[in-house]
C-alpha positions in Angstrom: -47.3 -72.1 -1.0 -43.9 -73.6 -2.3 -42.2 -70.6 -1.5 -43.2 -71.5 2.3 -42.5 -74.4 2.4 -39.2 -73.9 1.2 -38.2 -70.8 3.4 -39.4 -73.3 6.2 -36.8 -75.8 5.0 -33.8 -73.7 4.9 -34.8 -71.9 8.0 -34.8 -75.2 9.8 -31.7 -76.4 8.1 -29.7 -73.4 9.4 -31.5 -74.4 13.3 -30.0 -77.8 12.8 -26.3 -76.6 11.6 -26.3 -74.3 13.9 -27.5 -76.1 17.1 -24.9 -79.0 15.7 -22.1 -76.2 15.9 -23.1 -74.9 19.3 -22.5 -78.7 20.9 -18.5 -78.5 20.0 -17.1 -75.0 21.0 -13.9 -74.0 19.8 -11.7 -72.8 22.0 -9.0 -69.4 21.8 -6.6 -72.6 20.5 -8.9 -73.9 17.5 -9.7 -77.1 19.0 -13.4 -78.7 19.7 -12.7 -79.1 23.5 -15.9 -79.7 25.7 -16.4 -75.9 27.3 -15.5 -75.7 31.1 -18.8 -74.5 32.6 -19.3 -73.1 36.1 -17.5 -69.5 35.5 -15.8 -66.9 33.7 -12.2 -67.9 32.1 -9.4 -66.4 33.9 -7.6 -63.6 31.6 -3.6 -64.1 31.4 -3.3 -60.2 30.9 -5.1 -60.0 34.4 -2.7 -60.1 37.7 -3.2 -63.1 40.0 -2.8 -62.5 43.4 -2.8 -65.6 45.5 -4.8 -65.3 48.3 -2.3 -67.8 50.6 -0.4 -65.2 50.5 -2.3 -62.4 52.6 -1.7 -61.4 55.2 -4.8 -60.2 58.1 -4.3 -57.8 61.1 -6.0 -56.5 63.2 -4.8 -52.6 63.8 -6.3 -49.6 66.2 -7.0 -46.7 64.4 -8.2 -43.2 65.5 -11.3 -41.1 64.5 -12.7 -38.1 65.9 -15.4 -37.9 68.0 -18.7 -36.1 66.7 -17.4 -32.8 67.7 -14.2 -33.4 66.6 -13.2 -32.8 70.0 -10.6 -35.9 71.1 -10.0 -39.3 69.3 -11.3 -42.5 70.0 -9.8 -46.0 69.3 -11.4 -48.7 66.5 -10.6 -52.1 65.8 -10.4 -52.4 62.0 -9.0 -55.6 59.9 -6.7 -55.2 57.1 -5.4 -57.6 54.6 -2.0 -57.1 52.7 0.7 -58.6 50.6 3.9 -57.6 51.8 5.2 -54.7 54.4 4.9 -51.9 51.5 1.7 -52.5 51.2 0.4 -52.8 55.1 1.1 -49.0 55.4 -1.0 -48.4 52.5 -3.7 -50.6 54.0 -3.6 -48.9 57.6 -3.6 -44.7 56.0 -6.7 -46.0 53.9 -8.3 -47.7 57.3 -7.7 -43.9 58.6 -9.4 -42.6 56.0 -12.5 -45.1 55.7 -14.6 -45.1 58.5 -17.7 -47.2 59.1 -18.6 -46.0 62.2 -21.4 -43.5 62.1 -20.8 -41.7 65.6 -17.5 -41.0 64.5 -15.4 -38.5 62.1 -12.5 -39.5 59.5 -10.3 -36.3 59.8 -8.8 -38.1 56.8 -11.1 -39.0 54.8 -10.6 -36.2 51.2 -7.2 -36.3 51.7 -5.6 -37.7 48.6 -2.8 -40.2 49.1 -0.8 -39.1 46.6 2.5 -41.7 47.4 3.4 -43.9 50.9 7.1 -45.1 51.1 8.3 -46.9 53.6 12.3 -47.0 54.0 14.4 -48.0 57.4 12.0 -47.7 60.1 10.3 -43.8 58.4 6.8 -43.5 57.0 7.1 -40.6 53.9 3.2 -39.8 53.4 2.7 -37.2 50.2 -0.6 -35.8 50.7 -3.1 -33.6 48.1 -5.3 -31.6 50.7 -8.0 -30.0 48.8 -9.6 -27.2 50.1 -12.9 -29.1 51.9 -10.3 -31.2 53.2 -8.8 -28.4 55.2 -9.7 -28.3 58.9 -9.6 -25.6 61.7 -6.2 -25.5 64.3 -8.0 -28.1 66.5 -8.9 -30.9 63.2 -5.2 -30.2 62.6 -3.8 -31.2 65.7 -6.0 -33.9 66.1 -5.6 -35.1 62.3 -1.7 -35.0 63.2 -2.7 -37.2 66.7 -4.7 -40.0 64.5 -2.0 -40.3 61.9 0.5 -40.6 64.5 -1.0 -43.0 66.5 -2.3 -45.1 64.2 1.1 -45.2 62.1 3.3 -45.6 65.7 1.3 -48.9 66.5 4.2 -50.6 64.7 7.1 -50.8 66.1 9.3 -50.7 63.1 8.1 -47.1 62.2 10.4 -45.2 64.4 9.0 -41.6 62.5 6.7 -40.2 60.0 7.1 -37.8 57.7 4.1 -35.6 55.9 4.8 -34.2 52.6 2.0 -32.0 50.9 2.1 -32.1 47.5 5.9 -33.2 47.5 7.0 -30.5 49.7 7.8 -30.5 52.7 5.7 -27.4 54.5 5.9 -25.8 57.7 2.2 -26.6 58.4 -0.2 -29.4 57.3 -3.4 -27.3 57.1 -1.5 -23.7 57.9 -2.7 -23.5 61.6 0.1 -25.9 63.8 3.7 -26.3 62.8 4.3 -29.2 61.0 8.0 -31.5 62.0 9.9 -33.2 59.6 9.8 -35.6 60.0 7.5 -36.6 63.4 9.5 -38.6 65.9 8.5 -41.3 67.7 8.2 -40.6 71.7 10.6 -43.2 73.7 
C-alpha cells in the first residue's frame, strides 16, 4: 500500500514540474518568452517572396479543340515576379489546361530551360515519346506556342530547342525555323 501511495506522489510531482515547465517556453534563443500562438514560425532558411510584389495578367492562350483540329482562345490569369519569370508563367498556362472540352498539345512536354534575352523567347524542350503528336498536333502545337508567346509585344521571335539542339523538326513531321519570326 505504501509503495502506491508513493508511486502516486512522484507521479504527480512530475505532472506538476512538468505542467509548471510547459507555461514558460523557451524559445530557439534560450529565453522564457510568452509563445506567439496563432501559426507556424516562419523559417529564415525558407525564401520570402513578398506578395506586393506580384504581378497578375490576364493572357490568351491556345488549346486544341477535341479533335485536335484548330485552336481555340482561353482567358487564363497568371501571377509573376519579374519579366523572366512571366514567360515561364505563360509556357506552363499552355501546358495546364482546365478546360475539359479542350486539348493541351503541351501538356508532357518537359520545360527543360526558358530564357528570355532582347525581344527572343529560347524554349529547350524534353519531348518524350507520348508527347509526340502526328503532322497536324505539330503544326498546331507550333500555332499555340506561337500565339500565345507573340501576345507580347516585346517577343519579336521564338526559338525551340529540343534537348539543347536546335533540330530541323519539333516532332519530325514539319520543319522547324530557328528561330520563329514574328509576322509584321
Amino acid at each position: 500500500m505504501k509503495t502506491k501511495l508513493g508511486c502516486a506522489l512522484v507521479l504527480s510531482f512530475l505532472m506538476i514540474v512538468g505542467m509548471g515547465c510547459a507555461q514558460k517556453p523557451v524559445t530557439d534563443s534560450g529565453s522564457a518568452e510568452p509563445a506567439v500562438q496563432g501559426g507556424p514560425s516562419p523559417n529564415p532558411s525558407e525564401t520570402h517572396v513578398d506578395l506586393g510584389t506580384m504581378n497578375t495578367q490576364a493572357i490568351d492562350v491556345y488549346f486544341a479543340d477535341s479533335q485536335v483540329l484548330e485552336l481555340e482562345k482561353k482567358e487564363q490569369e497568371i501571377e509573376y515576379k519579374d519579366d523572366s519569370e512571366k514567360y515561364n508563367k505563360t509556357f506552363e498556362a499552355l501546358q495546364n489546361n482546365t478546360d475539359s472540352a479542350l486539348v493541351s498539345l503541351w501538356e508532357k512536354v518537359e520545360l527543360l530551360s526558358l530564357q528570355y534575352s532582347e525581344g527572343k523567347v529560347t524554349l529547350d524542350v524534353h519531348i518524350p515519346d507520348e508527347a509526340k503528336l502526328g503532322t497536324s498536333g505539330e503544326l498546331l502545337a507550333l500555332d499555340a506556342l506561337t500565339q500565345t508567346m507573340f501576345q507580347y509585344d516585346e517577343v519579336k521571335s521564338i526559338d525551340i530547342l529540343v534537348d539543347g539542339e536546335a533540330l530541323d523538326s519539333l516532332m519530325g513531321h514539319s520543319e522547324l525555323e530557328h528561330p520563329i519570326q514574328r509576322e509584321p
